[in-house]
C-alpha positions as CSV (number, residue, x, y, z in Angstrom):
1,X,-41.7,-43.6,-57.3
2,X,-40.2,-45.5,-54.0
3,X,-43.2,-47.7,-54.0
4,X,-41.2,-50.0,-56.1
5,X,-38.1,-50.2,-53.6
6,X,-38.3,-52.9,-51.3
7,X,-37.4,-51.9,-48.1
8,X,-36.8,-54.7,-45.4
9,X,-37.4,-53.8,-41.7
10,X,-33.9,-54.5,-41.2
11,X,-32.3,-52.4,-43.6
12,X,-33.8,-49.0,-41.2
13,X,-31.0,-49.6,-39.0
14,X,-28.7,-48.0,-41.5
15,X,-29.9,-44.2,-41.2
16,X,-30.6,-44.6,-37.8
17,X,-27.3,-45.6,-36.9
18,X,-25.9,-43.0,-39.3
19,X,-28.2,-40.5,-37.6
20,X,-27.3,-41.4,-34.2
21,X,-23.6,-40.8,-35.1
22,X,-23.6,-37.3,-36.9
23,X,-25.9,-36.4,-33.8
24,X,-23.4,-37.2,-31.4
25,X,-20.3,-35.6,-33.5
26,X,-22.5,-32.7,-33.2
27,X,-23.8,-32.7,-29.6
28,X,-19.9,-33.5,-28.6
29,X,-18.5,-30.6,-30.7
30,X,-21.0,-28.9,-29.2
31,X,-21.0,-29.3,-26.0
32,X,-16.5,-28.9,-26.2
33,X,-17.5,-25.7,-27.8
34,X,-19.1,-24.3,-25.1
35,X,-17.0,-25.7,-22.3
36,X,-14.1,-23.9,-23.4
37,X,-12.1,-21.8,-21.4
38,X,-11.7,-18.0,-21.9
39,X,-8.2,-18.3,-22.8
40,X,-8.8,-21.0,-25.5
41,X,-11.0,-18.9,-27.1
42,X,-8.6,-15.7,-26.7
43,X,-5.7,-18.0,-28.1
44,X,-7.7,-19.1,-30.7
45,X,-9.3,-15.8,-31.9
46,X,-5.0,-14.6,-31.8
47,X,-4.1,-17.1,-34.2
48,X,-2.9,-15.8,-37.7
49,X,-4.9,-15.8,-40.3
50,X,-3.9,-15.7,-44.4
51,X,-4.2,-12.3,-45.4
52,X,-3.9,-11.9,-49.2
């Protein structure tokens, strides 16, 4: 089915660039995620939530 595509050389810097960028949004969230502070993560698990 993709046989018909034509697909440059060049054009493969698209998802690589793509996948280099959700990768580091995710290693940065990451890594922030587990650096935090014990009172961060009391102050956050505090914070009021909509109760219906």
């Amino acid at each position: 089915m993709f046989s018909r595509i034509i697909y440059e050389d060049w054009q493969l810097i698209f998802p690589i660039v793509a996948l280099l960028v959700a990768a580091t949004i995710f290693a940065t969230a990451s890594w922030r995620t587990l650096r935090m502070k014990k009172t961060q993560v009391d102050h956050l698990a505090r914070l009021p939530l909509d109760e219906d």
